[in-house]
N, C-alpha and C positions, 0 to 999 in steps of 0.2 A: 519375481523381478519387478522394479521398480517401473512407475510412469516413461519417468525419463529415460531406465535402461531399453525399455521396448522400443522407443523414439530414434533411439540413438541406434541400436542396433540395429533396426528397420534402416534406417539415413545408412549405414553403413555399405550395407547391400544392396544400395541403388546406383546404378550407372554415374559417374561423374566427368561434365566434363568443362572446359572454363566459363560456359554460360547455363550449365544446369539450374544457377541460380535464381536464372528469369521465370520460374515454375514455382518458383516460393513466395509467400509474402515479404516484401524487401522495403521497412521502415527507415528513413530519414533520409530520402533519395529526393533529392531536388525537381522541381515539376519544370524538364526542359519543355518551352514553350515551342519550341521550333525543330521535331524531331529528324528532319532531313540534314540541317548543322549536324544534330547530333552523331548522327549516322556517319555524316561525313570528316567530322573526329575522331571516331571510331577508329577511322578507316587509315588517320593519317597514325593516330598514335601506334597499331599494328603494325604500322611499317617501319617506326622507327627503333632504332638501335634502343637493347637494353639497359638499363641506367645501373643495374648490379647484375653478378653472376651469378649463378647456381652454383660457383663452387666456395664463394664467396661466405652463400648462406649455408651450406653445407658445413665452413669451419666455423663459423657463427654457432652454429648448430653442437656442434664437439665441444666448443667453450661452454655453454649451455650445461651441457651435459656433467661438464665440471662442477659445475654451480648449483647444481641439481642432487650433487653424491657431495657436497658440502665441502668442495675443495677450491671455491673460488665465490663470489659474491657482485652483483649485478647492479651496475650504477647507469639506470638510463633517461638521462633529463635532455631539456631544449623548450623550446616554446610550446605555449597552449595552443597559439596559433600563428604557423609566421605568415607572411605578409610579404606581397610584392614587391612591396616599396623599400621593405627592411631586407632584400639580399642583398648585400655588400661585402667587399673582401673586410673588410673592419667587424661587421656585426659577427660576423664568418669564425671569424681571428678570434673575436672576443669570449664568443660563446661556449667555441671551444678552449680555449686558457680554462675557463672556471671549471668545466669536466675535465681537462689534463690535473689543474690542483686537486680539485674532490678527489680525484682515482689515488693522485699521489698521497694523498693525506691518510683515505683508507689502506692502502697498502705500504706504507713506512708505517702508520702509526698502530694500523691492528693486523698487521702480517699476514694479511690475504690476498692475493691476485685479482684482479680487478676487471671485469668486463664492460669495454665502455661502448653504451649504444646511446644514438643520442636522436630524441624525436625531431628530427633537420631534414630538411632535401626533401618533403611530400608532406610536412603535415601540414596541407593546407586548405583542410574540412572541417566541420565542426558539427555535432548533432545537437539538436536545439531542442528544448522544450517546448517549446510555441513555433508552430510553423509561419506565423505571420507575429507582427508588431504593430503598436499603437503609438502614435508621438503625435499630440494636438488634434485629436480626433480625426488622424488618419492611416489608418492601416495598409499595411504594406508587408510581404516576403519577409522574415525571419533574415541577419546575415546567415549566411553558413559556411565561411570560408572564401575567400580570396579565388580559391577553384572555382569557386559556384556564383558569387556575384560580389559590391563593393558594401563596404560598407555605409557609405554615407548613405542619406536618409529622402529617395527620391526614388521614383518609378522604373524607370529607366536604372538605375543601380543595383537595384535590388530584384532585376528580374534575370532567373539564373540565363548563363550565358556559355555553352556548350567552346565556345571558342576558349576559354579561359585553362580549357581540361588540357591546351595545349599549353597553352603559357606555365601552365605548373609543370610540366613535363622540361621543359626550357629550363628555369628556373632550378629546377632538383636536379637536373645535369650540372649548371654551375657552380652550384652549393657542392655537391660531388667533387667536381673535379678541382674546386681550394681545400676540402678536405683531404684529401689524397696527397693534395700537394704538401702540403702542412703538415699531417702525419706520418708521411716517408719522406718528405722532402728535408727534414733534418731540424724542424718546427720543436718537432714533439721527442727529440733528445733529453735523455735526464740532464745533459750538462745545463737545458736554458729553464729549469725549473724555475730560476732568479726574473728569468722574465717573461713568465707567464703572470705575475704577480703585478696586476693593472696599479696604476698609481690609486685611482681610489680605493681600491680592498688595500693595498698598502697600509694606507692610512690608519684603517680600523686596527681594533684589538686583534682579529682574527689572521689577517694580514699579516699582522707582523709574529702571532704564531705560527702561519706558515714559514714564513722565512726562516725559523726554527726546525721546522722541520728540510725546508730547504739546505742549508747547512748542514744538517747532518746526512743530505742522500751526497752532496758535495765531498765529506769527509771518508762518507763509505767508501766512494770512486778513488778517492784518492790511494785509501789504506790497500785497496784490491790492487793498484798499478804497483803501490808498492811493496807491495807481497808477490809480486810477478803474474799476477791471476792477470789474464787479457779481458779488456772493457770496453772489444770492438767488438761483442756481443750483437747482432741487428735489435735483439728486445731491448737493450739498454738506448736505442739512437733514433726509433721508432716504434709507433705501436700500433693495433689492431681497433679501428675504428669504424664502427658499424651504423648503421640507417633506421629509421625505423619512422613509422606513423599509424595512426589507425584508417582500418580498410573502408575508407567509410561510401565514397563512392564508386559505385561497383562498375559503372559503365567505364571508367577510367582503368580501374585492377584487372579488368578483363582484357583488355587494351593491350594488357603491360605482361599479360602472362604467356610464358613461351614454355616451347617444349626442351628439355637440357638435351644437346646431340650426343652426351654422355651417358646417360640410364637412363634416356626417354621420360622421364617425370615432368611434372610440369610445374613451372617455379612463377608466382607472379615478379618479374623483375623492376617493379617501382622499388625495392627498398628491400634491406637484407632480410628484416622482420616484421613482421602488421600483427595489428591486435583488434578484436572484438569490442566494443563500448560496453559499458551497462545496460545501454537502451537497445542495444543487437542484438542480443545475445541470444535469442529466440532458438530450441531447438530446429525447431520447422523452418525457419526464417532464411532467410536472403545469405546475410552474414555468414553462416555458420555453416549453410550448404556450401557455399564460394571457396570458404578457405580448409574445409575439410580435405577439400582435392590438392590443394597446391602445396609443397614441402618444404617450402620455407620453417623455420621456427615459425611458433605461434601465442600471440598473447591472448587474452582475454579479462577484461577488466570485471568484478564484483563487489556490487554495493552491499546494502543490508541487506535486500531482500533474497539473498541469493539462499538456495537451502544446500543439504546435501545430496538430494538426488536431482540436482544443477548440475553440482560440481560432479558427481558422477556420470551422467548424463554428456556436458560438457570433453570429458576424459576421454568416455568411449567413443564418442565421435570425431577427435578432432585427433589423439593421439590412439586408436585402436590397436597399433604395434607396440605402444607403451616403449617407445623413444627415450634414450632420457635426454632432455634439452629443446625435445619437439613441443611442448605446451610449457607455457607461464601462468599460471592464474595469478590476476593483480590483484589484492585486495582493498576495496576506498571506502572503508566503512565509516570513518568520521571519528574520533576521540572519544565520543558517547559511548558506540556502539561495538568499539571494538572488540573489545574485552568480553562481547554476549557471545558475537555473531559470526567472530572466525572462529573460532575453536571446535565447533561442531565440523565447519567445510576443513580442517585440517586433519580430522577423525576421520572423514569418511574416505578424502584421498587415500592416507595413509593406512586406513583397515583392508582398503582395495586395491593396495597395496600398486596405487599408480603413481608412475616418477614423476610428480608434478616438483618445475621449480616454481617458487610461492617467490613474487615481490610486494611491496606494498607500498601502495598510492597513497601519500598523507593528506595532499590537496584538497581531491574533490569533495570527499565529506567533511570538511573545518571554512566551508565558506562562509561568509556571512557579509549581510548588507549593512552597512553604514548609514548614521543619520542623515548624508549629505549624499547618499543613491551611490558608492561604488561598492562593488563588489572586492572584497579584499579576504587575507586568511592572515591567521596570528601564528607566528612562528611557533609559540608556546603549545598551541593545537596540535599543528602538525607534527611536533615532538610527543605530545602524549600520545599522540595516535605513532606510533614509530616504536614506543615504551611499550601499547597495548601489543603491538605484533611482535614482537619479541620475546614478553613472556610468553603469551602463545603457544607461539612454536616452544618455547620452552620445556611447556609442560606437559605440551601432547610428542616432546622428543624429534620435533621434522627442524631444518634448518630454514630458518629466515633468510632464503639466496639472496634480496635485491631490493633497490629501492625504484623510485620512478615521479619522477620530480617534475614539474613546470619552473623552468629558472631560466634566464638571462645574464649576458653579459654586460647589458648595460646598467647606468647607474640609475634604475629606477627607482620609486617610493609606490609600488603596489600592493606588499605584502606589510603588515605593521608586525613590529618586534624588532628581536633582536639585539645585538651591543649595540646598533643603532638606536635605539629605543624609536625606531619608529612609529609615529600614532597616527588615529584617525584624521586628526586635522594635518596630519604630514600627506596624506594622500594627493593633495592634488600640485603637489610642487613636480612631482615628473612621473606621471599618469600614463602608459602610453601603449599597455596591452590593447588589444584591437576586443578581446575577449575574457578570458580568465587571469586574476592576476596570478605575478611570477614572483618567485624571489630573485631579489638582486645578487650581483656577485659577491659582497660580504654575509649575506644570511646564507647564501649556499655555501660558504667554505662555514659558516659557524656547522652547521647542521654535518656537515660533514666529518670533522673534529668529534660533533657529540655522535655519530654513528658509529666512529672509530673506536668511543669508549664501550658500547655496546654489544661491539663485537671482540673489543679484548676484554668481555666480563667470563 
């Protein structure tokens, strides 16, 4: 048996229960200076009502499971990081149009069903490389999310702030409750597929091959009313819209985790699904004790360094019932690297014959800095790393379930590429991630087009 199998199977057999984790080593946790606040957030978040239900992530969980046996595929984007300042019914609205067209675009144009989760409503943490920063020879707290402190550049901002773990709490209830509305409220109707279609994407080439395909989901409705087929279907007039952030701080998940008064399990209720970082991922660790116990779906995201008695490792402990649609491994290997370094971790799941659904993160590994200090990704990157995960799966026979995107609704110039031909010197005409850049809403419907052809190869 493996390093990792003994690890994992040892973690299996130990008592669990929502604060086992405080017994682990638990990387990328904010240094509350004021542990009495803390506590006494603790104490308010406990009491307050759940932001999702267990039965919620339960069908979340079933969908999964689809995606998993290769009969649905998984589109879950939204921000690197949102931001206080950016909850609005508008950014709200916006964000989701671009993931209503992506889903529509994969499922008109490559005949798959579509699972839409979108990183909204908690992801408002961030895991840093550098715990502190330097600006003029003065060091100071690393950001780390909007939950944790501000961004600007002062002592007082950057000193985490236990109060703030309620204001996120606030906040991902109201992002909630315009999603809901929006998605059952008759928003996310195929008839208004015409105006989900922002005037700027419009514009572009991509834009206006949606519209193309817009028309033809307009024509189907039509040909079905006129063949007598009924088109008051609830799937056709609304759809299943899911939450999602990484767990990153635990004093908050803990907070938020109830027991279901239906089969007694216990669900963290911030969000329908959490994932693992690359820098959590620690058997022993904080992360992976926490979310072992709760029954949510489960992500986990892996870079390059990830081996197969990780991914093994990882399996046994988080999905030990071998679930299907209970664990995601995300993979972020980078354009370079992909083509080495998944094929091994999709041998080993697949020889161990565990239901892992595979997405792939094309972001994180295609960063890169700019002569002029911003951090951007080339859409071109991101596409070969998309190319690499595909053949992959290909040729080790598993299905490519999902993608997992950083993207926006608004009209920013963060990412370079695209029919936009966005460049480095286009970067600072509308700059305006707090953190990682995003694609805009015409790169995300191009990228989406080009997935569609991938998946009807």
């Amino acid at each position: 048996m493996s390093t990792a199998s003994v690890e994992a199977d040892s973690t299996a057999r130990t008592a669990w229960n929502p604060s086992t984790w405080r017994d682990r080593p638990a990387s990328q946790q904010p240094l509350w200076p004021d542990q009495a606040s803390l506590e006494h957030v603790r104490k308010i978040l406990a009491d307050l009502p759940p932001l999702v239900f267990a039965g919620e992530a339960r069908q979340l969980q079933d969908q999964l499971g689809e995606a998993c046996a290769g009969r649905a595929f998984v589109l879950q984007a939204g921000d690197c990081a949102e931001s206080f300042d950016g909850v609005t019914a508008d950014s709200i609205r916006d964000k989701l149009k671009v993931i209503l067209q992506m889903a529509v675009v994969l499922a008109f144009s490559a005949g798959v069903p579509t699972v839409k989760i979108g990183r909204i409503a908690g992801q408002f943490a961030k895991p840093r490389s550098s715990s502190t920063e330097v600006v003029d020879d003065v060091e100071l707290p690393s950001f780390r999310g909007h939950m944790v402190n501000d961004i600007s550049f002062s002592e007082h901002s950057r000193t985490a702030d236990a109060e703030r773990l309620v204001r996120a709490y606030h906040q991902s209830a109201s992002t909630l409750n315009l999603l809901r509305a929006f998605t059952k409220g008759g928003y996310a109707d195929l008839r208004q597929v015409h105006v989900w279609n922002q005037e700027f994407i419009a514009a572009s080439p991509e834009g206006q091959r949606y519209e193309k395909v817009a028309e033809g989901i307009d024509s189907a409705l039509r040909f079905m009313a006129a063949c007598g087929i009924s088109i008051d279907a609830p799937e056709l007039h609304q759809v299943d819209f899911y939450t999602s952030h990484e767990a990153l701080v635990l004093d908050y998940e803990e907070a938020l985790t109830r027991q279901d008064s239906i089969t007694g399990q216990w669900y963290d209720c911030s969000a329908h699904m959490l994932w693992i970082g690359e820098r959590t991922r620690q058997l022993d660790g904080a992360h992976v004790e926490f979310m072992r116990g709760i029954k949510n779906p489960l992500g986990c995201k892996l870079g390059p360094s990830a081996s197969p008695d990780d991914v093994l490792g990882l399996c046994e402990t988080l999905n030990p019932d071998r679930v299907p649609g209970r664990l995601t491994l995300i993979s972020r290997m980078g354009a370079d690297k992909v083509s080495e370094t998944l094929p091994p971790l999709l041998a080993a799941a697949r020889d161990a014959r565990h239901p892992v659904l595979w997405e792939c993160d094309p972001m994180h590994g295609n960063t890169y800095t700019t002569a002029g200090g911003r951090k951007t990704r080339h859409l071109e990157d991101v596409v070969s790393e998309i190319d690499g995960y595909f053949r992959a799966h290909g040729e080790a026979g598993t299905w490519p379930g999902g993608i997992h995107l950083e993207i926006t609704g608004d009209d920013v110039t963060e990412c370079v590429g695209g029919a936009e031909a966005i460049s480095d010197d286009d970067l600072e005409r509308r700059y305006e991630t707090m953190c990682d850049p995003r694609l805009n809403g015409a790169q995300s419907l191009e990228l989406a087009f080009r997935l569609a052809e991938r998946l009807s190869d």
